[in-house]
C-alpha positions as CSV (number, residue, x, y, z in Angstrom):
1,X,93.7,-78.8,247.0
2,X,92.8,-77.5,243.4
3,X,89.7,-79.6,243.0
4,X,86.6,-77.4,244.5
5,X,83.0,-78.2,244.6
6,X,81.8,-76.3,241.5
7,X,84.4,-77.9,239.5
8,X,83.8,-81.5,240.6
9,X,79.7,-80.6,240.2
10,X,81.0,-79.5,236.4
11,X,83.1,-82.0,235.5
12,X,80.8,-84.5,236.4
13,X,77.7,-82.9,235.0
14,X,79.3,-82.6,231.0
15,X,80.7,-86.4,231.7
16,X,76.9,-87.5,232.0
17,X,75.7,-84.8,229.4
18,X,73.3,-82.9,231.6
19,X,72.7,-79.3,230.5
20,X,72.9,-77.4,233.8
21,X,68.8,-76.9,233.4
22,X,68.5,-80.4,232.9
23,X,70.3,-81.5,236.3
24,X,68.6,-78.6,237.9
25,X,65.5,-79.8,237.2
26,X,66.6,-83.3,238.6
27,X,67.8,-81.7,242.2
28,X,65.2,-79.0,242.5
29,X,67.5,-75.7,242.4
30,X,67.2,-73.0,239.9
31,X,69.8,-73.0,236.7
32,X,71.0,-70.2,238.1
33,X,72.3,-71.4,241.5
34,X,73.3,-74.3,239.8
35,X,75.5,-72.3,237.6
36,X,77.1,-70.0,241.1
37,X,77.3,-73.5,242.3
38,X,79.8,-75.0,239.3
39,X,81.4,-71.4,239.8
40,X,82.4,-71.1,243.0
41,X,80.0,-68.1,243.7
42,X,77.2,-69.3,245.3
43,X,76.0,-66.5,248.4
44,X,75.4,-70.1,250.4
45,X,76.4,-73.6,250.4
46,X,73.9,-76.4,249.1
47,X,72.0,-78.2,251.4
48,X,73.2,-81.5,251.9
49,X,70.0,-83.1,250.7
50,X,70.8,-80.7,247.2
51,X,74.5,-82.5,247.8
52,X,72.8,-85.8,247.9
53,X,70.8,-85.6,244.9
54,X,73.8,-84.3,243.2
55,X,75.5,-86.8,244.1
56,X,73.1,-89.6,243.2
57,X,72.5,-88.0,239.6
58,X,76.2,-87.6,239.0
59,X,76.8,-91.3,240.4
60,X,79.8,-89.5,243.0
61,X,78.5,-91.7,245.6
62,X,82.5,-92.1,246.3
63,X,83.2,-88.9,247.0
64,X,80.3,-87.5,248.9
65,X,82.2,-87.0,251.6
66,X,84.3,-84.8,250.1
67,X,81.9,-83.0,248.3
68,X,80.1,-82.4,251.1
69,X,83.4,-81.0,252.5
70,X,84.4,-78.9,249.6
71,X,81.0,-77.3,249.7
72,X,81.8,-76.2,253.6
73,X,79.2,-77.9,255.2
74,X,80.0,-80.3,258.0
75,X,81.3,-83.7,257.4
76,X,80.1,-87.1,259.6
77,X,83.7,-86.9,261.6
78,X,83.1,-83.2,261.9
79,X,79.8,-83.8,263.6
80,X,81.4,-87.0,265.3
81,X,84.0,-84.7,266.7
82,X,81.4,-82.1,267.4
83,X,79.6,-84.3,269.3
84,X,82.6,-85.6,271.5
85,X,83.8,-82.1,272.2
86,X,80.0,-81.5,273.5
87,X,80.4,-84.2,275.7
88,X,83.5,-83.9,277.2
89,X,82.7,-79.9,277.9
90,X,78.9,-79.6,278.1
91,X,78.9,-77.3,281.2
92,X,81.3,-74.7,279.5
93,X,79.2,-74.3,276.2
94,X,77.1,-72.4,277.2
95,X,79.6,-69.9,278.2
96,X,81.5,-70.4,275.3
97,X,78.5,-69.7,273.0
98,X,77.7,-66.3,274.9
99,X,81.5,-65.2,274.7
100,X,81.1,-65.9,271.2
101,X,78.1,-63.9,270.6
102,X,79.6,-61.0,272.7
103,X,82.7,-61.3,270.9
104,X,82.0,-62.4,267.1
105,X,85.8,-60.9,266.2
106,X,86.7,-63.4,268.4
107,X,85.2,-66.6,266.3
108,X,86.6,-64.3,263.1
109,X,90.0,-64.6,264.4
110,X,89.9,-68.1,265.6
111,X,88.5,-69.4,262.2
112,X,91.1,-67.6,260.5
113,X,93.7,-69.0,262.3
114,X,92.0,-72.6,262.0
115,X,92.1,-72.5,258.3
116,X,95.6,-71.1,258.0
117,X,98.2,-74.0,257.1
118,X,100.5,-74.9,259.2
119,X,104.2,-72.7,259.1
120,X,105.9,-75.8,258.5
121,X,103.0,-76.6,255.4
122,X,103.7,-72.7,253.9
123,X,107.3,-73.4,254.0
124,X,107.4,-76.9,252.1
C-alpha cells in the first residue's frame, strides 16, 4: 500500500486549501504535530477523536476507516475481533498478559512476524 496517513491528511488538506496552522487550529493539535503527522514522523499516533475531526474537516468521512488504520490505531473489526477472542478465551488472558509482560521479546517477535507478508505475497 503506498497511500499512508500523512499523505492522505496532505493531500486532502491542499485540496480544501487549509494551511497546516489553519486545520490545526480546527482539530486542536499544534502545527507542528500536524506537520510529523502529514510526514510520517509523528513519536505517537492521533487520537481517534484528532482522526475524527480530521476527518470531518477534510470531508474523508469515506475513508475513516482506513485512516484510522493507516494511523495504527485499532479499527471497529479489530476491536470486534478483539472482543471475540476475549470471549472465547477469557480464562487464559490473564496468563497470556503476564507471559507477555515477563517476556516483552516475545510480543516483539510475534508482531514482527504478524506484519510480515505472507512468503507466497513476497514472492508474487
Amino acid at each position: 500500500m503506498s497511500q499512508t496517513f500523512g499523505k492522505v491528511i496532505r493531500q486532502a488538506r491542499r485540496d480544501k486549501g487549509y494551511s497546516q496552522r489553519d486545520l490545526a487550529k480546527l482539530v486542536d493539535v499544534d502545527y507542528t504535530y500536524l506537520s510529523k503527522l502529514e510526514n510520517d514522523h509523528a513519536a505517537y499516533p492521533p487520537s481517534k477523536g484528532v482522526i475524527q475531526l480530521l476527518v470531518h474537516y477534510l470531508d474523508l468521512t469515506e475513508c475513516e476507516e482506513e485512516l484510522i488504520y493507516l494511523a495504527g490505531r485499532i479499527t471497529t473489526d479489530d476491536e470486534k475481533v478483539f472482543q471475540e477472542l476475549v470471549k472465547q478465551n477469557y480464562k487464559q488472558m490473564p496468563a497470556l498478559f503476564r507471559m507477555w509482560r515477563d517476556n516483552p521479546h516475545s510480543v516483539q517477535k510475534l508482531l514482527q512476524e504478524s506484519t510480515q507478508p505472507d512468503e507466497e505475497e513476497k514472492e508474487s
